[in-house]
C-alpha atoms as a printed R data frame, in Angstrom:
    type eleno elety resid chain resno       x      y       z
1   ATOM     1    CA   UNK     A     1  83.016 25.466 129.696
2   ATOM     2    CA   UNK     A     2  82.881 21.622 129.301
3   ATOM     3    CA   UNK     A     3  84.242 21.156 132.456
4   ATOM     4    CA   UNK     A     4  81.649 23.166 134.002
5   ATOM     5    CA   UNK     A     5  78.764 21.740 132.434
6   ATOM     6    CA   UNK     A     6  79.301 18.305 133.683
7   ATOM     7    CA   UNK     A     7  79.877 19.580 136.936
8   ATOM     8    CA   UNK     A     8  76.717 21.171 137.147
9   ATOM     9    CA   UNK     A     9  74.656 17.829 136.628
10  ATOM    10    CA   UNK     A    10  73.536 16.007 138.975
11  ATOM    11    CA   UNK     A    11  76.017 13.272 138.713
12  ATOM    12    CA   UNK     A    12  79.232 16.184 139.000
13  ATOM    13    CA   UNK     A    13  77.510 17.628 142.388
14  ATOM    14    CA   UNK     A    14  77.374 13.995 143.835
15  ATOM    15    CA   UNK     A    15  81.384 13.207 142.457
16  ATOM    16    CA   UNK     A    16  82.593 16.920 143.844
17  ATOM    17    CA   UNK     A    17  80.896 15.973 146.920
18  ATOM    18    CA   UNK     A    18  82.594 12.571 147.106
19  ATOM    19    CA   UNK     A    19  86.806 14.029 146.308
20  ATOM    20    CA   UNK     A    20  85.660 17.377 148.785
21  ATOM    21    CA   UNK     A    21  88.691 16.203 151.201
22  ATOM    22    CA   UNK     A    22  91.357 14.636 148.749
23  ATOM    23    CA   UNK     A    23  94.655 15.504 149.327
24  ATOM    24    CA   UNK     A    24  96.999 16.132 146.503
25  ATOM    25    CA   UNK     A    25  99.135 13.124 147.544
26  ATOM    26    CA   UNK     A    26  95.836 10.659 146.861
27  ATOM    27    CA   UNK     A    27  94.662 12.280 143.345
28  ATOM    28    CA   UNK     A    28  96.360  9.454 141.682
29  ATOM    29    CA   UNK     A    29  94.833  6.429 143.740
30  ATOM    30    CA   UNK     A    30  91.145  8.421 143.804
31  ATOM    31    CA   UNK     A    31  90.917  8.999 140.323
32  ATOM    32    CA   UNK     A    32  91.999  5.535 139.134
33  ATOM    33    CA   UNK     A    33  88.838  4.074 140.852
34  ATOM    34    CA   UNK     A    34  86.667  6.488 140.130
35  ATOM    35    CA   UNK     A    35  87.057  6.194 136.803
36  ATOM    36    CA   UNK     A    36  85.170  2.771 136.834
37  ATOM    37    CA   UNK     A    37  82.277  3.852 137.130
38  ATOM    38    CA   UNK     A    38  82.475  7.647 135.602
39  ATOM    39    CA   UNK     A    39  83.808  9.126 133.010
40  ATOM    40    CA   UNK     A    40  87.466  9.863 132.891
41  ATOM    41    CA   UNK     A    41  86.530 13.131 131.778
42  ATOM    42    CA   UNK     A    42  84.318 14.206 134.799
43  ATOM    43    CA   UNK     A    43  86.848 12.619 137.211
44  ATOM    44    CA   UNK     A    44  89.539 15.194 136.187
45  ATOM    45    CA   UNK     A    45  87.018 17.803 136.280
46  ATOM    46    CA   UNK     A    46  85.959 17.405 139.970
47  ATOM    47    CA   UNK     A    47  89.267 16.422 141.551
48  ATOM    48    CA   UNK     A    48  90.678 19.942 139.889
49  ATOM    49    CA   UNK     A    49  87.786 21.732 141.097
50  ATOM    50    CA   UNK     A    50  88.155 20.390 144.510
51  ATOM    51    CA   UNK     A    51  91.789 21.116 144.476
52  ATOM    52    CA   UNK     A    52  90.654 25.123 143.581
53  ATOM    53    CA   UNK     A    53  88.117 24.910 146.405
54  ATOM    54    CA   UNK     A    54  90.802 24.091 148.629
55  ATOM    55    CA   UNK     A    55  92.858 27.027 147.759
56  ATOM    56    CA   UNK     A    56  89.806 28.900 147.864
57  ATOM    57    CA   UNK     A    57  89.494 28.779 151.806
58  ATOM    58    CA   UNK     A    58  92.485 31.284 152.168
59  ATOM    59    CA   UNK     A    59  90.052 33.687 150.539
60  ATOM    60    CA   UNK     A    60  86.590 32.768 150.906
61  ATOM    61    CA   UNK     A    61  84.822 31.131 154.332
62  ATOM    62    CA   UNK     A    62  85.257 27.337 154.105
63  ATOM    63    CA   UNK     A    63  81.344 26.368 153.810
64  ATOM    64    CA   UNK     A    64  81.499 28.606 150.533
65  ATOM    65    CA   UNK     A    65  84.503 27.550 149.650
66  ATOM    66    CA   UNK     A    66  82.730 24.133 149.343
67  ATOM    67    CA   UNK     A    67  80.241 24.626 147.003
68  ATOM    68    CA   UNK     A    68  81.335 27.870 144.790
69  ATOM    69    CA   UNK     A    69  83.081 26.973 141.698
70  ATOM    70    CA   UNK     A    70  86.717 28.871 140.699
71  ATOM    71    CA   UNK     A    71  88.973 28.919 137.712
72  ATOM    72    CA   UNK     A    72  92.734 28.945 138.633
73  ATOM    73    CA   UNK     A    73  92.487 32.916 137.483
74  ATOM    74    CA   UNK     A    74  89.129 33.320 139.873
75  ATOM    75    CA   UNK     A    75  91.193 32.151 142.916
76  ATOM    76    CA   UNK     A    76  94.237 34.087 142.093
77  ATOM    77    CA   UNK     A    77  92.266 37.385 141.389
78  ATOM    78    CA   UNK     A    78  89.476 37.216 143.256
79  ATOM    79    CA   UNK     A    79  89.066 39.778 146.332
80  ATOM    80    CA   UNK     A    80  89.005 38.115 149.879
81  ATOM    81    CA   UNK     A    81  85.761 37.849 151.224
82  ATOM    82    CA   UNK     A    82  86.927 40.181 154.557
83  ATOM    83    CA   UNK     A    83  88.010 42.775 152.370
84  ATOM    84    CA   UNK     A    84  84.602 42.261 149.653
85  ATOM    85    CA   UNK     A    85  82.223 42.418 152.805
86  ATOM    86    CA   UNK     A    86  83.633 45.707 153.951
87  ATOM    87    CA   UNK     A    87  83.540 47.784 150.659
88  ATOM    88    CA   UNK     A    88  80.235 46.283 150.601
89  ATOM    89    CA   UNK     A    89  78.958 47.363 153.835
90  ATOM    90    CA   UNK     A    90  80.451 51.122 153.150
91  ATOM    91    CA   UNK     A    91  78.335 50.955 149.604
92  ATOM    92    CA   UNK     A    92  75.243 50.165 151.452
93  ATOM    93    CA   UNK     A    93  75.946 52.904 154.200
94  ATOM    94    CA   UNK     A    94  76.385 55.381 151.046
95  ATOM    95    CA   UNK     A    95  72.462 54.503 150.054
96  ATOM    96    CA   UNK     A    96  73.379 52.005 147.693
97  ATOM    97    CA   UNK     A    97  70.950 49.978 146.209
98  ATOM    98    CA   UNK     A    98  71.801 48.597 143.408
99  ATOM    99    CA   UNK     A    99  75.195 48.147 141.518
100 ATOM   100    CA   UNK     A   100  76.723 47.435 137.929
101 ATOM   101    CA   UNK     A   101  79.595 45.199 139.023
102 ATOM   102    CA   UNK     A   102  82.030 45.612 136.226
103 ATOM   103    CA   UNK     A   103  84.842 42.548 135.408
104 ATOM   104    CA   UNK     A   104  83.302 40.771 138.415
105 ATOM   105    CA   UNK     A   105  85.408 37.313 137.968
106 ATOM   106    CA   UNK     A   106  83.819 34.657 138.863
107 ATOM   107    CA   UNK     A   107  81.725 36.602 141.532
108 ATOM   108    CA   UNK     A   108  83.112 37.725 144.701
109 ATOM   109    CA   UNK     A   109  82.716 41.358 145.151
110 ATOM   110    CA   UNK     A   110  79.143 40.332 143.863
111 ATOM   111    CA   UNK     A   111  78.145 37.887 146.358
112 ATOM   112    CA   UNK     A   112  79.602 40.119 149.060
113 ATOM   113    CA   UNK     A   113  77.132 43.055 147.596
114 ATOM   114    CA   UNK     A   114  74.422 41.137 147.486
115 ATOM   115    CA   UNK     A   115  74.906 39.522 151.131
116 ATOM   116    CA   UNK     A   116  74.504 43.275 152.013
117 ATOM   117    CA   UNK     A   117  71.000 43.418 150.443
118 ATOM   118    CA   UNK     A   118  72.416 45.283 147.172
119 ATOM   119    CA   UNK     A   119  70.867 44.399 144.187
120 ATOM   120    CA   UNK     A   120  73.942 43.270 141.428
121 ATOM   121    CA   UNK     A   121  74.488 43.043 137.616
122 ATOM   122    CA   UNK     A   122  77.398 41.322 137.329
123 ATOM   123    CA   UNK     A   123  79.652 42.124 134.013
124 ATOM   124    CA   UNK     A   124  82.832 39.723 132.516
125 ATOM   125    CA   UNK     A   125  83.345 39.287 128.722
126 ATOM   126    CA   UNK     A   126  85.223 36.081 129.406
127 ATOM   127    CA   UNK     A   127  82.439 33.038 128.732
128 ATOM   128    CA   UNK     A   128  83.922 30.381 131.168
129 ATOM   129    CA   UNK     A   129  84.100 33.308 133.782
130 ATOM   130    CA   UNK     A   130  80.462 34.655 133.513
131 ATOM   131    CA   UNK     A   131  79.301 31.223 133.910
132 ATOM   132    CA   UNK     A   132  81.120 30.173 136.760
133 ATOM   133    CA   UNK     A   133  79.461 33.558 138.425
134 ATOM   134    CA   UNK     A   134  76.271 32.832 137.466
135 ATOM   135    CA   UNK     A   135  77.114 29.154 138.796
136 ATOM   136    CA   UNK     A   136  78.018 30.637 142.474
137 ATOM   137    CA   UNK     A   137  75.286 33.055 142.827
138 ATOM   138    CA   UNK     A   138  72.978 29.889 142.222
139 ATOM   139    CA   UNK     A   139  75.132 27.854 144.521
140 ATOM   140    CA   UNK     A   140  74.974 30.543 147.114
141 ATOM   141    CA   UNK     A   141  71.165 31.335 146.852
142 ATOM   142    CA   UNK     A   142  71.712 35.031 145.654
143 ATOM   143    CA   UNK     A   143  70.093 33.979 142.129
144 ATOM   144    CA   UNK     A   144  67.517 36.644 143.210
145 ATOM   145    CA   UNK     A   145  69.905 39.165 143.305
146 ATOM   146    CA   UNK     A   146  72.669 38.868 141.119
147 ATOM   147    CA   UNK     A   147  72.133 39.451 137.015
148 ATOM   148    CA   UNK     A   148  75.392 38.006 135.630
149 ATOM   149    CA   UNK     A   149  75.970 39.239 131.675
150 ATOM   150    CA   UNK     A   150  78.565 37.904 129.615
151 ATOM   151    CA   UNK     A   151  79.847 41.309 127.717
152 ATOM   152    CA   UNK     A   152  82.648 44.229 126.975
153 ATOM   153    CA   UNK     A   153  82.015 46.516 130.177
154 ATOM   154    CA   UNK     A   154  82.681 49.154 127.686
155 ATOM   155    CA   UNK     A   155  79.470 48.750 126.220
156 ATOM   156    CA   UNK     A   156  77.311 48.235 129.397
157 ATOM   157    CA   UNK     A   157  74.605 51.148 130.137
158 ATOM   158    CA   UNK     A   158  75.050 51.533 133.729
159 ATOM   159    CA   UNK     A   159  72.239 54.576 133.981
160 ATOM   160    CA   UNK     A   160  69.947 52.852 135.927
161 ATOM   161    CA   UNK     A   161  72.253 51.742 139.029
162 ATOM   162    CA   UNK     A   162  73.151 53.735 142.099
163 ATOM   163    CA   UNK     A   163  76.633 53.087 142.068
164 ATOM   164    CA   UNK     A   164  79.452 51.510 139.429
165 ATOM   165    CA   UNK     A   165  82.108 49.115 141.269
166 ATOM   166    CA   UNK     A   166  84.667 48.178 138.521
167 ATOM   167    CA   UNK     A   167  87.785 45.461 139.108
168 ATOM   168    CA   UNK     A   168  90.001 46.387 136.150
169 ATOM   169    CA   UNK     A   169  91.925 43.257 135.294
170 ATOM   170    CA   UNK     A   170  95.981 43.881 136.651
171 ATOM   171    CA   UNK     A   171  97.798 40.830 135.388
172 ATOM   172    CA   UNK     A   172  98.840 40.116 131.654
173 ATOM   173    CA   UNK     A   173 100.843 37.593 130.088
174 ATOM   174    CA   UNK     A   174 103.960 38.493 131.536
175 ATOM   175    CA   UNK     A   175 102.410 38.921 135.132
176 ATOM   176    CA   UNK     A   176 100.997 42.107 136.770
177 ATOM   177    CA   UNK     A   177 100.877 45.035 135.263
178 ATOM   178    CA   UNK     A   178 101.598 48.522 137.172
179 ATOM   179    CA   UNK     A   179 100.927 50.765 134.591
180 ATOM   180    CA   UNK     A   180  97.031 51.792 135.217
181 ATOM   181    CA   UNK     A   181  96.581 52.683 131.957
182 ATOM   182    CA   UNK     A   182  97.488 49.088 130.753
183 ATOM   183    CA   UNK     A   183  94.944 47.589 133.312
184 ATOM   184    CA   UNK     A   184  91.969 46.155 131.142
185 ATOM   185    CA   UNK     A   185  90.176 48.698 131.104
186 ATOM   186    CA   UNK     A   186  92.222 51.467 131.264
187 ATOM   187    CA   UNK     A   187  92.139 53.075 134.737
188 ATOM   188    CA   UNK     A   188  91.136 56.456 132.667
189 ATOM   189    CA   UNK     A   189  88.253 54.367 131.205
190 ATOM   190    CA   UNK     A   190  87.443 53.602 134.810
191 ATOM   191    CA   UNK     A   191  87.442 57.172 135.947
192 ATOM   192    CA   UNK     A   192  85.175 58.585 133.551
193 ATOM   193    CA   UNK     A   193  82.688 55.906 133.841
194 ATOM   194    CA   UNK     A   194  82.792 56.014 137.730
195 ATOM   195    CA   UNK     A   195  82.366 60.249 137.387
196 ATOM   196    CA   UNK     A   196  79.036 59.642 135.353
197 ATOM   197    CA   UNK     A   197  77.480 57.683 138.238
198 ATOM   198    CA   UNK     A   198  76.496 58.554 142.081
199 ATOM   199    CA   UNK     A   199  78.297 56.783 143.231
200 ATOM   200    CA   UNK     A   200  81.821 54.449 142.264
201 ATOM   201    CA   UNK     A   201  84.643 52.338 144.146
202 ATOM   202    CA   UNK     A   202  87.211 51.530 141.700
203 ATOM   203    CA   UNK     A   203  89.653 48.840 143.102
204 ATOM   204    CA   UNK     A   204  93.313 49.356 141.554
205 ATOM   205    CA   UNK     A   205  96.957 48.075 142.890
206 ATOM   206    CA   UNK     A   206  97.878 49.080 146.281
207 ATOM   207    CA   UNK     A   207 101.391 50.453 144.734
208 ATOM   208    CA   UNK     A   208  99.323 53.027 142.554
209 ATOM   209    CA   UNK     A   209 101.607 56.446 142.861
210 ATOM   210    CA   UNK     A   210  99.075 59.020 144.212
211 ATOM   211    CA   UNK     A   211  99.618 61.461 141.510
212 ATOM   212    CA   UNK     A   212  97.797 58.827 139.427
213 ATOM   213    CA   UNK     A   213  94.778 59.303 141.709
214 ATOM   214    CA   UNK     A   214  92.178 61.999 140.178
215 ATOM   215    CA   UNK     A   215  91.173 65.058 142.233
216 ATOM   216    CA   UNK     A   216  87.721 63.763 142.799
217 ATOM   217    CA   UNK     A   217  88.232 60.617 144.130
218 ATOM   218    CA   UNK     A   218  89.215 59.395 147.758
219 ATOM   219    CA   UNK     A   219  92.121 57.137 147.795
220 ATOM   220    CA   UNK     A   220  91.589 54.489 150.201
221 ATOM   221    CA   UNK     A   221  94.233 51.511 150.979
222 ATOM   222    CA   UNK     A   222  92.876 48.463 152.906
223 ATOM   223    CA   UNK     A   223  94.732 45.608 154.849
224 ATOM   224    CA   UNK     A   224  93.893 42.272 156.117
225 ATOM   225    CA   UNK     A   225  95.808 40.962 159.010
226 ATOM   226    CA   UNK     A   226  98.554 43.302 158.468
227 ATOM   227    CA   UNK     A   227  98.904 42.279 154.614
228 ATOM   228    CA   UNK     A   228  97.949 45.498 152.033
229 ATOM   229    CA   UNK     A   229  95.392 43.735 149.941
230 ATOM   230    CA   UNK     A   230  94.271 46.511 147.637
231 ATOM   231    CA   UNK     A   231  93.484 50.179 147.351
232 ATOM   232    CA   UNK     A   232  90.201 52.106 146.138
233 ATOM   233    CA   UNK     A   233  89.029 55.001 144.795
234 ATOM   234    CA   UNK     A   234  85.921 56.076 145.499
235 ATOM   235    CA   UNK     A   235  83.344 58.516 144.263
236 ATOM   236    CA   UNK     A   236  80.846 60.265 145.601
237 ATOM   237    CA   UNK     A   237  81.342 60.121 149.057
238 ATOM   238    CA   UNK     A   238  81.404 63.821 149.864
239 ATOM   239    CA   UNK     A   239  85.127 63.389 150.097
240 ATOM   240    CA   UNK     A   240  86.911 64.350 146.954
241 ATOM   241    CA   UNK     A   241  90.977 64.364 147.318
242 ATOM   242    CA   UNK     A   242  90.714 62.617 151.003
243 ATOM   243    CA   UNK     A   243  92.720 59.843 151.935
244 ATOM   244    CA   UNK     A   244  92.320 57.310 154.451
245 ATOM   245    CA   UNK     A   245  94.162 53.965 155.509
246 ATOM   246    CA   UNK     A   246  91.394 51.073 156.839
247 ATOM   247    CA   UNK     A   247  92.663 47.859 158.773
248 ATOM   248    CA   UNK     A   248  90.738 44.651 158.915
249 ATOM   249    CA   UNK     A   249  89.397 42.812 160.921
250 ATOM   250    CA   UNK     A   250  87.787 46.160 162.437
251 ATOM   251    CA   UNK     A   251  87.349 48.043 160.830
252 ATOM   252    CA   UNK     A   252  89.581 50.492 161.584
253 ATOM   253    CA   UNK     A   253  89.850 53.574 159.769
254 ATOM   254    CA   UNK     A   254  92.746 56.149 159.833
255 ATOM   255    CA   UNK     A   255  91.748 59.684 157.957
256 ATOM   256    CA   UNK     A   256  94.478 61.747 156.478
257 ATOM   257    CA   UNK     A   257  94.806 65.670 158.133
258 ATOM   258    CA   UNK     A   258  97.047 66.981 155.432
259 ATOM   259    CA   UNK     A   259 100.112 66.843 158.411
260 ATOM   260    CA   UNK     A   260 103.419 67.674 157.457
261 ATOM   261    CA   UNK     A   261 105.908 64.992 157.557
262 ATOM   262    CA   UNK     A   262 107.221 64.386 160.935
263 ATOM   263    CA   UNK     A   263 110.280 65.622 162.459
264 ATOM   264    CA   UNK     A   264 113.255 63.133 162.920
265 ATOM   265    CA   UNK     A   265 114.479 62.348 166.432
266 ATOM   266    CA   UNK     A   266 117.013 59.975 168.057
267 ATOM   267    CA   UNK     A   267 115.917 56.773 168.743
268 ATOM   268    CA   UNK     A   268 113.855 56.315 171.778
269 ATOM   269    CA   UNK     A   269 112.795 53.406 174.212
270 ATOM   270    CA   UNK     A   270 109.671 52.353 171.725
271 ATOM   271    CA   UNK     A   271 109.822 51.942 168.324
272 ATOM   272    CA   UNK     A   272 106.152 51.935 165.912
273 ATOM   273    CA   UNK     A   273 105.917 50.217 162.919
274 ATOM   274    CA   UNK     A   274 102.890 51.619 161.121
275 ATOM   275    CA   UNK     A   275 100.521 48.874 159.318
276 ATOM   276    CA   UNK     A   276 101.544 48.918 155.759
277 ATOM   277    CA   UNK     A   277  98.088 50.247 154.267
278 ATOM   278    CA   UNK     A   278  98.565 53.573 156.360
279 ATOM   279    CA   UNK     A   279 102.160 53.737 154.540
280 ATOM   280    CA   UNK     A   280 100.788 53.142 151.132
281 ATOM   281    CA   UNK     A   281  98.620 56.185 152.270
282 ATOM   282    CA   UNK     A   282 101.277 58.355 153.401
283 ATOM   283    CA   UNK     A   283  99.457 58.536 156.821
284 ATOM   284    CA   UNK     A   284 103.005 58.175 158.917
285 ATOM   285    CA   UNK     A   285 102.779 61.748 159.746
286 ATOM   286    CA   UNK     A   286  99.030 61.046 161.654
287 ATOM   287    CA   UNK     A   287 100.426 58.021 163.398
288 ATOM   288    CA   UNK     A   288 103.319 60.053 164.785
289 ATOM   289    CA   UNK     A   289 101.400 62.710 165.980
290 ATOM   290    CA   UNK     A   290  99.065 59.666 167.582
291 ATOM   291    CA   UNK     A   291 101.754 58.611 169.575
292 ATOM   292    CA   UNK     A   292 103.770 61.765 170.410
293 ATOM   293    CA   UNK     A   293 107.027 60.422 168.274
294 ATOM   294    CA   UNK     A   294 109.134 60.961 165.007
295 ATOM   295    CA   UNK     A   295 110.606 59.399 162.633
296 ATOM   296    CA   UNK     A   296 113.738 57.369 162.943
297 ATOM   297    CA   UNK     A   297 115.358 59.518 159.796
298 ATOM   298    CA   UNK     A   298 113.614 61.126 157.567
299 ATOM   299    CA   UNK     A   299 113.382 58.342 154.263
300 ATOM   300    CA   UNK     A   300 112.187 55.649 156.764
301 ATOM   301    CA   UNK     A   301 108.546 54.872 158.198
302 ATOM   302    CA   UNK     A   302 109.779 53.640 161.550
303 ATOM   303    CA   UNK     A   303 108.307 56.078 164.474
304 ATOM   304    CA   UNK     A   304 110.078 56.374 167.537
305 ATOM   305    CA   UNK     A   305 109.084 57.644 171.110
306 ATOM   306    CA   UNK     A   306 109.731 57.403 174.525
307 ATOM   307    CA   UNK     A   307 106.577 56.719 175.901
308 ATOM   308    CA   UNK     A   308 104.379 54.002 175.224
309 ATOM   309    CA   UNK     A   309 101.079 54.942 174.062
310 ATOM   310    CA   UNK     A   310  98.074 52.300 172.539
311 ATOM   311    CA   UNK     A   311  97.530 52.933 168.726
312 ATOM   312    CA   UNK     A   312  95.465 50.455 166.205
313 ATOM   313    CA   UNK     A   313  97.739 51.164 163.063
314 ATOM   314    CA   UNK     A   314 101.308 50.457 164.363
315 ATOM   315    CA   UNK     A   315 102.641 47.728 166.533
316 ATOM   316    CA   UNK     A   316 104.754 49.334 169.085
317 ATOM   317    CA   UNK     A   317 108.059 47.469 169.641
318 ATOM   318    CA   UNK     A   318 110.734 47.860 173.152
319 ATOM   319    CA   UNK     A   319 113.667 48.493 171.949
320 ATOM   320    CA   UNK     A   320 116.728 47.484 174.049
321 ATOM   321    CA   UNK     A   321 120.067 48.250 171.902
322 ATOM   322    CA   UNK     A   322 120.614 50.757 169.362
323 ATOM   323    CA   UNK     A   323 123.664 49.352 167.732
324 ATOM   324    CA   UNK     A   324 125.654 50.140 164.169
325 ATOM   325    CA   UNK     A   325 125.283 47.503 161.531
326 ATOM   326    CA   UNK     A   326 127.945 44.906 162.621
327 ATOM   327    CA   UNK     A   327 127.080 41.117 162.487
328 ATOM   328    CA   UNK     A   328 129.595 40.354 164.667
329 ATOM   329    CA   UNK     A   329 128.416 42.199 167.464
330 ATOM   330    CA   UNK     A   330 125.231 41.580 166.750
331 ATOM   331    CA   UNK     A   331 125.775 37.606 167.384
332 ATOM   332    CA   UNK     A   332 127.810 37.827 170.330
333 ATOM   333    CA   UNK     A   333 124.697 39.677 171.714
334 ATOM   334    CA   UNK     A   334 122.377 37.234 170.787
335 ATOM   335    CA   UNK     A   335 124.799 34.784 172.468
336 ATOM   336    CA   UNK     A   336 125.107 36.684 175.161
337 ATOM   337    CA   UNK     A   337 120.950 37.064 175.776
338 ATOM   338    CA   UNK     A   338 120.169 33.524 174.719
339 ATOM   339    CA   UNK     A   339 118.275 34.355 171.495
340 ATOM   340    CA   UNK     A   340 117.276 31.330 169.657
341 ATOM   341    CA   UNK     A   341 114.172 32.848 168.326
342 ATOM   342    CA   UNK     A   342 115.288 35.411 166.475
343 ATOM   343    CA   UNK     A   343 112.698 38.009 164.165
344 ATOM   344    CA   UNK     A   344 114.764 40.086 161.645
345 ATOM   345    CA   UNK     A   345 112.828 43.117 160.572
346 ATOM   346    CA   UNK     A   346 114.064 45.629 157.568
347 ATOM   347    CA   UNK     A   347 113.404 48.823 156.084
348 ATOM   348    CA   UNK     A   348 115.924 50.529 154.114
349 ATOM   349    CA   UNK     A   349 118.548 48.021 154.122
350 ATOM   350    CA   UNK     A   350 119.973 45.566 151.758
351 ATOM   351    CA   UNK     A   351 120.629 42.725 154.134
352 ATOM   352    CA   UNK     A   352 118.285 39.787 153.558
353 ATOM   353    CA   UNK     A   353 116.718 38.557 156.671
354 ATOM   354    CA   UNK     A   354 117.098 34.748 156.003
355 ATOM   355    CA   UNK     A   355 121.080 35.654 155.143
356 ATOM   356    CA   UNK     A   356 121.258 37.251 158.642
357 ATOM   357    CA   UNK     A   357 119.680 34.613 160.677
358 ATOM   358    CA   UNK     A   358 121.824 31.944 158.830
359 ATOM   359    CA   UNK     A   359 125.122 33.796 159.872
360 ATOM   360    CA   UNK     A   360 123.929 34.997 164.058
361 ATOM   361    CA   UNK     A   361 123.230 31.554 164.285
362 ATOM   362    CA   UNK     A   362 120.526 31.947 167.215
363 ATOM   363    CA   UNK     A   363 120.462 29.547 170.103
364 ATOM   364    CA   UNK     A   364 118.724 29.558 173.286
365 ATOM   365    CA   UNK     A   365 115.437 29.941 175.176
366 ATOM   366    CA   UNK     A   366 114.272 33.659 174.500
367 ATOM   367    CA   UNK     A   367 112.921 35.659 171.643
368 ATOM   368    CA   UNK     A   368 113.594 39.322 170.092
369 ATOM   369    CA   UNK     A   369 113.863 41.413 166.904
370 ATOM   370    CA   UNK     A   370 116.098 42.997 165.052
371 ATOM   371    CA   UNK     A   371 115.334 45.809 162.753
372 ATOM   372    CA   UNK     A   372 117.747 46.499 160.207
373 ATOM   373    CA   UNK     A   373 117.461 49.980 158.551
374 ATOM   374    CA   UNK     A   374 119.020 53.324 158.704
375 ATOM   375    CA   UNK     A   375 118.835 55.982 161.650
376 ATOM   376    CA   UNK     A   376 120.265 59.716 160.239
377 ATOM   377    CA   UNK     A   377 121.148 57.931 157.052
378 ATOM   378    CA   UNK     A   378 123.791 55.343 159.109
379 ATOM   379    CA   UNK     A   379 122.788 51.722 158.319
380 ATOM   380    CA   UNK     A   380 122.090 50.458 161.760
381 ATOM   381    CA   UNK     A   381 120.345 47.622 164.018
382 ATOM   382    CA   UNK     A   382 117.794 48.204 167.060
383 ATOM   383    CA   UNK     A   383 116.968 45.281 168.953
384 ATOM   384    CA   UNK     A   384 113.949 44.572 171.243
385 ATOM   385    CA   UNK     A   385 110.757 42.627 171.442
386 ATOM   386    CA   UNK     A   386 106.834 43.870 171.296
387 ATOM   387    CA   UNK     A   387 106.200 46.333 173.602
């Protein structure tokens, strides 16, 4: 809380300005001399917040980056923007006017809701964490618009908002935590409090099981650039028990059709791998029926087809050599092609990829990719390169 005070003064503003751009490598050398003519106290302060900032840019747009402030938890936790700014757009689409952000961090999913013209009241019980909130919705000029409260959500009335958005905390002292009823708050806790309100988006672990996920939400999974960054469950949207699979940028938004699993056929010419938030969702089945295939055996999500046909939730791969797991044959192959860029691609095999390029040795002027995994329950590689 110190920390944050003196960075809030006038003086702190001018110093964070000043280390913005130090590299890690420099710290040393910067703080010496700045500590001539400051206090050694505020030096620390601003060169770790800088160093956070920095961090923060994988998450947040740079220029905000710049001139929010973070606690090593805040960057770790916090929700990318991308992914913020679309649950926020959906909430205002809903009617959404107003929400009771509950364990909002140090502000993200707040900032992104209020960006969408959604008035906010903010919730953390941690001090240092509610100020650092209100400190970036000042910093950001959504002041207006944002009502941070240091409290227990538990104990927050939440009657007078259109919709609850709660961002139960996943991680304890011995990492995360994959039990939902040892999030803080319980993911039951969550559940009722989201069924008392319009509307609700609960964010929870993308590896939730879906028998955890109550009959009257809709399970959604979201990914950013191909990485699975969360799932949600929402309320009130008209579609109780639906499921869908959204990919960002985009969006792009793959509804579930309650298809039975798909058949399992010999490997083809093309082979799909489906974006991992529509496998989190179980929406294989839809993407095979999308592209006319089936699966490559029946415990793997690999689709396979003989014709090539566009899709947005599965990069479609050429594939060139069906081969059984042998590493021998599979480097005189790439010797023989003139691999030296070599992907290596698994699902449902052991084999480490970095193990396998160390002992194919790749050389040579072209690229391709192996997938190791099983075909009819034989462990097996298929080569090829993006279709």
């Amino acid at each position: 809380m110190n920390d944050l005070a003196l960075l809030l003064t006038p003086e702190g503003r001018a110093l964070l300005e000043e280390v913005r751009d130090t590299a890690p490598a420099d710290e040393l050398a910067v703080a010496t001399r700045l500590r001539r003519d400051h206090p050694a106290e505020l030096v620390s302060a601003a060169l770790g917040q800088a160093r956070l900032r920095q961090r923060a840019t994988a998450k947040f747009a740079p220029a905000d980056a710049r001139r929010m402030f973070f606690t090593p938890n805040g960057v770790e936790q916090s929700t990318r923007a991308s992914v913020a700014e679309y649950r926020a757009r959906r909430l205002r689409d809903l009617g959404v006017a107003s929400v009771a952000d509950l364990c909002c961090g140090i502000g993200g999913d707040a900032i992104a809701l209020a960006r969408a013209g959604i008035r906010v009241l903010a919730v953390d019980r941690d001090p240092l964490t509610a100020a650092v909130a209100r400190a970036n919705a000042e910093a950001l000029g959504l002041a207006d618009l944002i009502e941070v409260r240091e409290a227990d959500v538990t104990g927050v009335d939440t009657a007078g908002y259109d919709a609850v958005f709660v961002d139960p905390a996943r991680r304890g002292g011995r990492g995360r935590i994959f039990d939902p009823e040892a999030y803080s708050p319980p993911l039951s806790w969550a559940v009722a409090t989201a069924l008392k309100a319009p509307r609700a988006a609960l964010k929870i672990a993308p590896g939730v099981p879906h028998e955890a996920v109550p009959a009257e939400a809709e399970a959604e999974w979201i990914s950013d650039g191909g990485d699975v960054k969360e799932a949600v469950l929402w309320f009130g949207t008209g579609a109780p028990g639906g499921v869908r699979a959204t990919l960002l940028p985009g969006p792009r938004t793959l509804a579930g059709r309650g298809l039975p699993d798909p058949e399992v056929r010999p490997v083809g010419r093309y082979l799909y791998e489906p974006d991992g938030a529509v496998i989190r969702a179980h929406l294989v089945a839809e993407v095979a029926e999308e592209v006319g295939g089936g699966l490559i055996d029946p415990t793997i999500a690999y689709v396979t087809a003989d014709e090539l046909r566009p899709t947005a939730y599965a990069t479609a791969y050429r594939i060139t050599d069906h081969l059984p797991f042998n590493v021998k044959k599979l480097k005189a192959l790439l010797r023989e092609r003139e691999v030296g860029t070599l992907t290596v691609k698994k699902r449902g095999s052991a084999v480490e990829p970095e193990e396998l390029r160390r002992k194919v040795k790749p050389q040579g002027p072209h690229a391709a990719t192996v997938f190791l995994t099983r075909v009819a329950g034989a462990p097996t590689m298929l080569v090829g390169g993006p279709a």
